[in-house]
C-alpha positions in Angstrom: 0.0 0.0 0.0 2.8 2.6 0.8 4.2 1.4 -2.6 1.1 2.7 -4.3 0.9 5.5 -2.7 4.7 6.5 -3.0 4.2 6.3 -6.6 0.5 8.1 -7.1 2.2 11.1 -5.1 5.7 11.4 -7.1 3.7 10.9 -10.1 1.2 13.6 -9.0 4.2 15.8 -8.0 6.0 15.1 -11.5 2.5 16.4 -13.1 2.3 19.7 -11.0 5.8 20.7 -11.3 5.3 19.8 -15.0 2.6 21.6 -16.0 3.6 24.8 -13.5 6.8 24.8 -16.1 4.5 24.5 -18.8 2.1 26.9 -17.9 1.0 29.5 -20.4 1.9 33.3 -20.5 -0.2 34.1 -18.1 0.7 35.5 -14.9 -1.5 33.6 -12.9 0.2 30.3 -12.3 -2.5 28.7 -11.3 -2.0 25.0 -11.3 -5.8 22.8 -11.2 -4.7 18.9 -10.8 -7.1 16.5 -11.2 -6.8 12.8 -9.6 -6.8 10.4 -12.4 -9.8 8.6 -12.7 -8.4 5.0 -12.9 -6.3 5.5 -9.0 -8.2 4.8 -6.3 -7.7 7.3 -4.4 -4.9 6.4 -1.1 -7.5 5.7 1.7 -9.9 3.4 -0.5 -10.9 0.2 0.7 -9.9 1.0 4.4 -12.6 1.4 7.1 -12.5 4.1 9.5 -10.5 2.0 12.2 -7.9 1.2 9.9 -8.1 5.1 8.6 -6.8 6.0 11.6 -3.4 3.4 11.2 -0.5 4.3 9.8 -0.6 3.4 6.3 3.1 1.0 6.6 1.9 -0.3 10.0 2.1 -3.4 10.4 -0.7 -5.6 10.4 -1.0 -7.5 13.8 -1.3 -11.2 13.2 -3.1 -13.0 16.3 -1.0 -15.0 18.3 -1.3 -18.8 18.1 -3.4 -19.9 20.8 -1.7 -20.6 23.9 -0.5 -23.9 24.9 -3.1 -25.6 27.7 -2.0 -25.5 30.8 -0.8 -28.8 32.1 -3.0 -31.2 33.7 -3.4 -31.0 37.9 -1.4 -33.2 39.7 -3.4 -36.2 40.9 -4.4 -35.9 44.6 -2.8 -37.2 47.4 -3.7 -39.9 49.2 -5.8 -38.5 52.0 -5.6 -39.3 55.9 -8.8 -41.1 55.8 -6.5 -43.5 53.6 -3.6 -43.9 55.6 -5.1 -44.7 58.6 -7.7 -47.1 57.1 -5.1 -49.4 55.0 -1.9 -48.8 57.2 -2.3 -47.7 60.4 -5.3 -49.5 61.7 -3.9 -52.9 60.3 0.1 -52.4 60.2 0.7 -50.3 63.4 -1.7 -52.7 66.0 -1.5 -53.6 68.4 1.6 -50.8 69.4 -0.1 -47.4 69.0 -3.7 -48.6 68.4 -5.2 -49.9 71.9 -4.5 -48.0 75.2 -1.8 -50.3 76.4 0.1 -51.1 73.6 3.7 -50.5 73.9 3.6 -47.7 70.9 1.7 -45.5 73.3 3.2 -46.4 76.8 7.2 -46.2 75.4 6.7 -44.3 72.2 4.7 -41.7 73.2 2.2 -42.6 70.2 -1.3 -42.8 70.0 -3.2 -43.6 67.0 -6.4 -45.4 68.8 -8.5 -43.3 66.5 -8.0 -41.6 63.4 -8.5 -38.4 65.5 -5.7 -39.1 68.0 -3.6 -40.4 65.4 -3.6 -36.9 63.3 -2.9 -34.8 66.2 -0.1 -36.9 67.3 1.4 -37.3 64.0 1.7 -33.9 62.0 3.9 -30.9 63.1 5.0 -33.1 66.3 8.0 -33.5 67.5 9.1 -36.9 68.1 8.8 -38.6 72.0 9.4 -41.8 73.5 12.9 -43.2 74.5 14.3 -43.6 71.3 13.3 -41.1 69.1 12.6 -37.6 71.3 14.5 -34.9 70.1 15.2 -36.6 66.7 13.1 -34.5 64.6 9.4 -34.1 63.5 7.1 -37.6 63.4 5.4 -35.6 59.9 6.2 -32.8 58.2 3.9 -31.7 55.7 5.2 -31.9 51.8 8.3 -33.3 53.2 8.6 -37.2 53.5 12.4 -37.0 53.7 11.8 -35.2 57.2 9.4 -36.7 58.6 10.3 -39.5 60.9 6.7 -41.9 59.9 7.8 -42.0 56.3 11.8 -42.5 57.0 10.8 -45.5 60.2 8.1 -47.5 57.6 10.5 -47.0 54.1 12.3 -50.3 53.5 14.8 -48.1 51.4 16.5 -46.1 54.1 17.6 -47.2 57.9 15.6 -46.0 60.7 17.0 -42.1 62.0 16.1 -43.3 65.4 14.5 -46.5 67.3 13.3 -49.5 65.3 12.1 -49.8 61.6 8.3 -50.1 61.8 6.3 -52.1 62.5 7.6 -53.5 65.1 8.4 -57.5 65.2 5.7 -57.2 62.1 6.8 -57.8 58.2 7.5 -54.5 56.7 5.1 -52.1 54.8 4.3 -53.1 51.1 6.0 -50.6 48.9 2.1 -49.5 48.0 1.5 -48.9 51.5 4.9 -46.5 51.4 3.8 -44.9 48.4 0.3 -44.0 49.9 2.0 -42.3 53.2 4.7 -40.8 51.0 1.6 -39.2 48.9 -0.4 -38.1 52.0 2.8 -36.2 53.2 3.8 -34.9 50.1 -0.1 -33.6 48.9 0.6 -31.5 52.4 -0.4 -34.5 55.3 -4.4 -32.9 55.3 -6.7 -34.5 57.9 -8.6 -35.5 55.2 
């Protein structure tokens, strides 16, 4: 378009200077140019918006739609979970009746979901063996928290016993379901 228009004007400007060289005797120089009737004249075709444009700007092209944004992480498992598969049938009868050996030497009760939640999360370790070692679960942090590091077969217990005690060791699903309640932020969910 500025192409066109370059060339209407320099052509137009060629004419004028032309016929003002030209001109007769008179001494009225009076130049009258008329637009030929074949040009459109510069602005045709364009609507009022894009009147108001530069005529060289350059058209904006939309962008390419964005990329979706990546699917949520699944959710973690929730507390509900962990106690229902683990702790109510791995860590019995230690910390799950009143005078089991989890609660009386460990400092640990989980006789209900309830109790087990409040003594779990943001608590600092008790018992013989273990008080002072650290926090039994810090939230979005299994590799702190002293459940996940006693129950995971991969890594020797910071403190006491691996757990449970004088029981076979947790299935790595079990582990994988505590590691994902911590790690989703250990809810009471």
């Amino acid at each position: 378009m500025r192409t066109r228009r370059s060339i209407l004007f320099a052509c137009t400007a060629v004419v004028v200077t032309m016929a003002a060289a030209c001109g007769d005797d008179d001494d009225d120089n009076t130049v009258v140019v008329t637009p030929s009737p074949t040009l459109p004249p510069p602005d045709a075709g364009r609507d009022a918006a894009d009147a108001a444009a530069p005529v060289d700007a350059a058209v904006p092209v939309p962008d390419a739609a964005p990329p979706p944004p990546p699917p949520p992480p699944p959710p973690g498992a929730s507390f509900t979970q962990v106690y229902t598969t683990v702790i109510a049938t791995s860590c019995a009868p230690c910390h799950t009746t009143a005078g089991g050996i989890g609660i009386t030497t460990g400092n640990l009760d989980m006789t209900t979901q309830a109790n087990a939640f409040a003594n779990l999360v943001n608590v600092a370790a008790g018992g013989g063996s273990c008080a002072g070692e650290g926090t039994r679960v810090v939230p979005r942090s299994s590799a702190t928290s002293l459940l996940f590091l006693k129950v995971d077969p991969a890594v020797p217990a910071p403190c006491g016993s691996k757990m449970p005690l004088g029981l076979a060791p947790l299935s790595q699903d079990q582990v994988n379901l505590i590691n994902s309640w911590i790690t989703a932020g250990a809810l009471d969910n």
